[in-house]
N, C-alpha and C positions, 0 to 999 in steps of 0.2 A: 505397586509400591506403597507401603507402612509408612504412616507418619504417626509419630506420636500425639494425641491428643492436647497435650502441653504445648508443644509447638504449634499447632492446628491453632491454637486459640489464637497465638500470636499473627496469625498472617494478614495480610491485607488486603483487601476486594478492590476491584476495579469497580466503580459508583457507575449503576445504570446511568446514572444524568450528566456522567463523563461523556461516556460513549453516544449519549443525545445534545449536547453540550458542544459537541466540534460543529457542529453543522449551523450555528450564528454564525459559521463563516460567511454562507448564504445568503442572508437578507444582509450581513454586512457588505459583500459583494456588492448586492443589486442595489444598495445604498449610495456604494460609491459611484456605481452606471447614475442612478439616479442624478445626482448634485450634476456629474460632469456633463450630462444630457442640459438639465434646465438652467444653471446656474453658471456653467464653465465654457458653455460652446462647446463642448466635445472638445477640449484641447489636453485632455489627457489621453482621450482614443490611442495617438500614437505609441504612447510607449508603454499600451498593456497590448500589442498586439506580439507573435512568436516571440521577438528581440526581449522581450520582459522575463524570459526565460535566463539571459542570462545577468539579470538583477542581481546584485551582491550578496543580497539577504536570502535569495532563495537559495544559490546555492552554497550560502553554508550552512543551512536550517537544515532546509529539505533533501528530499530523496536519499542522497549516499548515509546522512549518520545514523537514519535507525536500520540500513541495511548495515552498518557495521557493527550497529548497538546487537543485531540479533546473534550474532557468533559469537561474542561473549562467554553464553549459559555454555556452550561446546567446552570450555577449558575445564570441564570437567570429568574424571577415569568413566566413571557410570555411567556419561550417556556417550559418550566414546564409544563405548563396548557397545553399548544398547544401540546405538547410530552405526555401528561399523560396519552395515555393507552398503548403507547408503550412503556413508564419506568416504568407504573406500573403492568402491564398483560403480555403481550406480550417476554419484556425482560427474568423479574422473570423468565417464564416458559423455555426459550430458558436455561438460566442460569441452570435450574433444571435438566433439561434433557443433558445439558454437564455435569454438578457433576454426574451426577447419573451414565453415560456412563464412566467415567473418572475413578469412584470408581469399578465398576466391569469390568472393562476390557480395563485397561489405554493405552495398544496398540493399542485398536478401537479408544479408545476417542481423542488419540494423531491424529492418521489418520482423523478423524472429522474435529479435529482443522486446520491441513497444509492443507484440503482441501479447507475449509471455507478461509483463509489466502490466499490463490492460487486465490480462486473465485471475493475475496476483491480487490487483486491487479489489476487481467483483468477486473477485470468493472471501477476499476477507471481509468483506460486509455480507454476502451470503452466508457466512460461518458464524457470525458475531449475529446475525439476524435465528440461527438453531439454539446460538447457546438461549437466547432470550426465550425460544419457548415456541418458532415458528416448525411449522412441519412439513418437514424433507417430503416433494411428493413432485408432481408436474407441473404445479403453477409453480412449487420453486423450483422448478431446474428450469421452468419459461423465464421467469423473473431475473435468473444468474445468465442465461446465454443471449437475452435480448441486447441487453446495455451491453454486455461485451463484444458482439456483434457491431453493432451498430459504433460504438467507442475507437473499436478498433479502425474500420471504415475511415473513418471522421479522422483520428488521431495519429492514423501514418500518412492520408492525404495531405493536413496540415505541417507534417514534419519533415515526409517526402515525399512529395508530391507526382515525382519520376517515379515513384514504385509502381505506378498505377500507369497500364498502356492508354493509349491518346482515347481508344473508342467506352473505354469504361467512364471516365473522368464525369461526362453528363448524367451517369447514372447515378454517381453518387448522393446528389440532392434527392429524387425521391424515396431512396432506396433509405435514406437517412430518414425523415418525414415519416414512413410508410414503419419502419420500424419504433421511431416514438408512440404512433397512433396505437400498435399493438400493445409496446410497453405498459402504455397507459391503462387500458384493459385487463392486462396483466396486474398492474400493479393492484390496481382496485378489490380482483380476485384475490390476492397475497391475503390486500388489509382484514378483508370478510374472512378469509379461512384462518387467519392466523390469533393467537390469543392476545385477550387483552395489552398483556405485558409487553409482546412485541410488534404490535401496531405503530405505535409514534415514529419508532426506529424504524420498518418498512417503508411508513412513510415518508421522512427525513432522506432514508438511502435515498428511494426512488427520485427524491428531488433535488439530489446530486446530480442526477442524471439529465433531468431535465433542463436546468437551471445553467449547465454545461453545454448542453446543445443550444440554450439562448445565448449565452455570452460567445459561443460562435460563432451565430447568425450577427450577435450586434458589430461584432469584429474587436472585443475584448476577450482574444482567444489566451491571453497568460490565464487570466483570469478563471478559462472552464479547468485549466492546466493545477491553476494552484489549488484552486477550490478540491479535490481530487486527491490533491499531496497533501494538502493540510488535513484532511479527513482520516487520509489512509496513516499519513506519519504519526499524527498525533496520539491515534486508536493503534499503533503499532508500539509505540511509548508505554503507553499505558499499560501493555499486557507484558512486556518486556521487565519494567521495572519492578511489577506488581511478582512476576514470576522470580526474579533473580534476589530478590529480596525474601521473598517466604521460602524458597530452594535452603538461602543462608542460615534462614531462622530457625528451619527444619535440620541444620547442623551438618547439612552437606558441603562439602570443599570446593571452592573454586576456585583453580590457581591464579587464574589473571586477577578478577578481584584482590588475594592476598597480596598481592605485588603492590595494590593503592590502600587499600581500607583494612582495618581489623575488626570494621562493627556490620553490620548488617544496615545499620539506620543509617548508613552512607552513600548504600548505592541507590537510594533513594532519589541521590541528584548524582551519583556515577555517574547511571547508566547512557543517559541524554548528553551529560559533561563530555562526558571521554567516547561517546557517540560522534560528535560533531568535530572533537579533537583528530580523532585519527582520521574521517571523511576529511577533514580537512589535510592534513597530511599525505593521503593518499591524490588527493589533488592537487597538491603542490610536487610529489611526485610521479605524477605521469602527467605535468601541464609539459608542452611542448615535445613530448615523444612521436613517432611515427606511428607507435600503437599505444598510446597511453588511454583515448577514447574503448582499444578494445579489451586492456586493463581491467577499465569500469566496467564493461558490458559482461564479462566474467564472473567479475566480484558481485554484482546483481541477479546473474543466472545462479549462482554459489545461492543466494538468497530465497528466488523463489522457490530454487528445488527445496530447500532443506526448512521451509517453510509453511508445506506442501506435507510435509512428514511429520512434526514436532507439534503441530498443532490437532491432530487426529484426537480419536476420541479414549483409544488406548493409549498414546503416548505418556512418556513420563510428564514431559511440560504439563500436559492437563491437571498434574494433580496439585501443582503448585500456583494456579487461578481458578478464581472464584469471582465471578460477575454478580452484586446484589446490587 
């Protein structure tokens, strides 16, 4: 895809120290463990543990609106065409075979979804770790399938806990343990093989990871949860609005934008705006349905497929981000 140089000038980069930048979520985290350990008696412990999941603030921030902020860039003829066998085959069938798993045995289908959601979040920090400069090889495909493994493990015991039969449940602990040890290993390999530029950010991921299997052990399990969602949303913002904005400036059409802004320097707070507006809405409509949870699980798999695709290294989205 041609972009005119004129345009070219105009566009805007997603700032390396963005993307290094979410991760003071971290020591902020372990700040607040900190106070409530020496200072508070642990008397916040209880209500960062699962129940902090359903906090007011998370979920109208998190998860659902940058999965709606990403469909957006779609309301346009050209990637319509260029996407259309993956929204019109591809998708459907993934879609069909989640309902289908969802309606006869919505404990499997739930476990599908958090693992697919687990697998989403470690590639887009494995993906965000190539554009910086690291190299595609075996320590990073050890580095992308350790935490995911191990995440996954951890993340449907904590959520469903029945998913797992009676004789496994004691394996979990070592088997969790036995895969940080590794990780750690791993990661250290990444930092040495990878170039200067994407070192800090290796490092930072990798201590997502870990910092998350602490706040499980201390029993501030919102906490490994949010830490995760604030990383992945806010680095999924970033590339969203950085893209939908230089798409505009580059004088390409996008009908839903037309319907709110006629400048380009709007969607600049659009994209997040009317992110959260319609996750909000779609919340309000499937709160109290029969199937309104498998609604959401839907509108998420809609995501990570199409996610999965858009982000490639020939895709059109690439030409419209630029990481400095």
């Amino acid at each position: 895809m041609k972009i005119e140089k004129s345009n070219e000038r105009n566009f805007k980069v997603i700032p390396k120290r963005l993307l290094l930048g979410v991760y003071l979520i971290l020591p902020f985290l372990l700040g607040v463990i900190a106070v409530d350990w020496f200072f508070l008696d642990a008397r916040l412990l209880p209500h960062f543990g699962i129940e902090g999941l359903f906090l007011p603030f998370f979920i109208l921030l998190f998860n659902l609106p940058h999965i709606v902020a990403s469909f957006f860039s779609f309301f346009d003829s050209e990637y319509v065409e260029y996407y259309r066998r993956h929204l019109t085959l591809y998708l459907p069938l993934l879609l069909t075979a989640t309902a289908v798993l969802l309606y006869y045995d919505f404990v499997l289908g739930l476990v599908f979804f958090l693992v697919n959601d687990i697998w989403h979040g470690v590639r887009q920090q494995a993906g965000i770790s190539l554009i910086l400069g690291s190299k595609y090889g075996m320590i990073h495909r050890l580095w992308t399938i350790l935490p995911f493994i191990t995440a996954s493990i951890a993340y449907v015991y904590i959520i469903r806990p029945n998913a797992y039969p009676d004789f496994l449940v004691s394996y979990i602990s070592p088997v969790l343990l036995i895969g940080m040890i590794l990780f750690f290993f791993v990661m250290i390999a990444k930092i040495v093989t990878s170039p200067i530029g994407a070192r800090w950010f290796v490092f930072f991921a990798s201590m997502l990871f870990f910092s998350s299997y602490f706040f499980i052990l201390s029993g501030y399990i919102f906490f490994s949860i949010f830490a995760f969602r604030f990383v992945h949303d806010v680095s999924a913002f970033a590339f969203y609005v950085t893209h939908d904005y230089n798409r505009a400036s580059a004088g390409y059409k996008n009908y839903f934008y037309r319907l709110f802004f006629a400048l380009p320097n709007h969607i600049l707070v659009a994209v997040p705006i009317l992110g959260i507006l319609f996750a909000y809405l779609i919340r309000v409509a499937t709160n109290g349905l029969a199937i309104g949870y498998s609604i959401v699980i839907l509108i998420c798999m809609s995501h990570f497929y199409l996610e999965s695709v858009m982000w490639k290294r020939n895709a059109p989205h690439r030409t419209f981000v630029k990481v400095e």
